[in-house]
C-alpha positions in Angstrom: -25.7 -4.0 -31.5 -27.0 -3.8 -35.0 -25.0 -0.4 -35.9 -22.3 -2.0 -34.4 -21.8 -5.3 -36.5 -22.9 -3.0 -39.4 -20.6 -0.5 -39.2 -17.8 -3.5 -39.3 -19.5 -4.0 -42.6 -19.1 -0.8 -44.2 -15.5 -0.8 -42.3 -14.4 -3.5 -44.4 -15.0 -2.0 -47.9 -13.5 1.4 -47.1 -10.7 0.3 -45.0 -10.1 -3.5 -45.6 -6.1 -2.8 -45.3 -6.0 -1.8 -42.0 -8.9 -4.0 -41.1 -6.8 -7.3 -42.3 -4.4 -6.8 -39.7 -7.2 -6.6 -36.6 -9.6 -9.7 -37.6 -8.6 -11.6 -34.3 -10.0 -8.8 -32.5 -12.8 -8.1 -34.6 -14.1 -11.5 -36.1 -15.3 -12.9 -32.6 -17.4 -9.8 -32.3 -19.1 -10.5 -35.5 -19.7 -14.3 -35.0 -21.6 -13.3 -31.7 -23.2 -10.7 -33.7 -24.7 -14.0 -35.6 -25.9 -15.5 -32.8 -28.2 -12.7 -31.4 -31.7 -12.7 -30.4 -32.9 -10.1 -32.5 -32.6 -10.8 -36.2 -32.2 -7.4 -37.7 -28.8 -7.5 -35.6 -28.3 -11.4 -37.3 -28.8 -9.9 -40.6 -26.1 -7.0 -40.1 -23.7 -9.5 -38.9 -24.6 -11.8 -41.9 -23.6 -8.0 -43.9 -20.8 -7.5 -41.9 -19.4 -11.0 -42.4 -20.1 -10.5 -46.4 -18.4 -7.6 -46.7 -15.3 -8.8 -44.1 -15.4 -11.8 -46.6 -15.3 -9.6 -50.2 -12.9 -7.3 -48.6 -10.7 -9.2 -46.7 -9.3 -11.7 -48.6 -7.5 -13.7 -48.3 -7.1 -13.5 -44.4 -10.5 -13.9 -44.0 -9.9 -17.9 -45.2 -8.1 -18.7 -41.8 -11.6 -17.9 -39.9 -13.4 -20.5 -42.6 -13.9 -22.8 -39.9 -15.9 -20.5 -37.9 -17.3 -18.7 -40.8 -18.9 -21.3 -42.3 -20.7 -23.2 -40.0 -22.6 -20.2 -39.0 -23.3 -19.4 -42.4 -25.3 -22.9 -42.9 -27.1 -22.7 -39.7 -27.9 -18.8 -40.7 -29.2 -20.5 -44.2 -32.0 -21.8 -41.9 -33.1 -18.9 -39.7 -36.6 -18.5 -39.1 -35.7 -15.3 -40.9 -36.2 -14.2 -44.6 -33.6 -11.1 -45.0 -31.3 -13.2 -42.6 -31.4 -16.2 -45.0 -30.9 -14.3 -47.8 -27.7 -12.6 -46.5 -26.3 -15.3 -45.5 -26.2 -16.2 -48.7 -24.2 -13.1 -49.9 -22.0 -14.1 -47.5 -21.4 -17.6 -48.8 -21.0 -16.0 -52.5 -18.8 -13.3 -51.3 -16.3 -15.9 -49.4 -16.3 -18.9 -51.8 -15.9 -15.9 -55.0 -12.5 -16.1 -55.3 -11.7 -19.5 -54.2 -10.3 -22.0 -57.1 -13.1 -25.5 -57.1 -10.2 -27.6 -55.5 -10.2 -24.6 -52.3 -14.0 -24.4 -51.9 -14.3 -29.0 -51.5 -12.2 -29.3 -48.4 -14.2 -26.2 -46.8 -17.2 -28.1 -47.5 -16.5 -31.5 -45.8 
């Protein structure tokens, strides 16, 4: 499970063309990645979803309803390398947003 998420991650930077056009079959893979019992597998999604997120704007923005949340609740795992990717991915998502796009994701 954790090469799995991870190798989405390194996917994204090398390949994030043809990656754009499969999120909806990839992204739900990732966000259960997020969820798992085991945290090194919680940090490689957290990398994964970084990446997807630097990479694959800006179709990444239509899963920032998704994205997000888990990215808070990730903020507070019980996990120190899980906490502190999670917050690459909220730096790599919210980068190349203008102010006025990152306050409605927020509310």
């Amino acid at each position: 499970r954790k090469a799995g998420v991870a190798c989405l991650g390194v996917i994204a930077e090398g390949c994030a063309e043809p990656l754009r056009e499969h999120l909806a079959e990839v992204m739900p893979h990732v966000f259960k990645s997020a969820g798992d019992e085991d945290s090194r597998v919680r940090e490689c999604a957290c990398f994964a979803l970084g990446q997807i997120s630097e990479h694959c704007q800006p179709e990444v923005l239509t899963y920032s309803s998704q994205i997000l949340p888990i990215v808070f609740a990730l903020l507070d795992d019980g996990n120190i390398a899980v906490q502190a990717t999670s917050c690459y991915v909220l730096e790599m998502f919210c980068e190349r947003l203008e102010p006025d796009g990152v306050r409605p994701l927020l509310d």
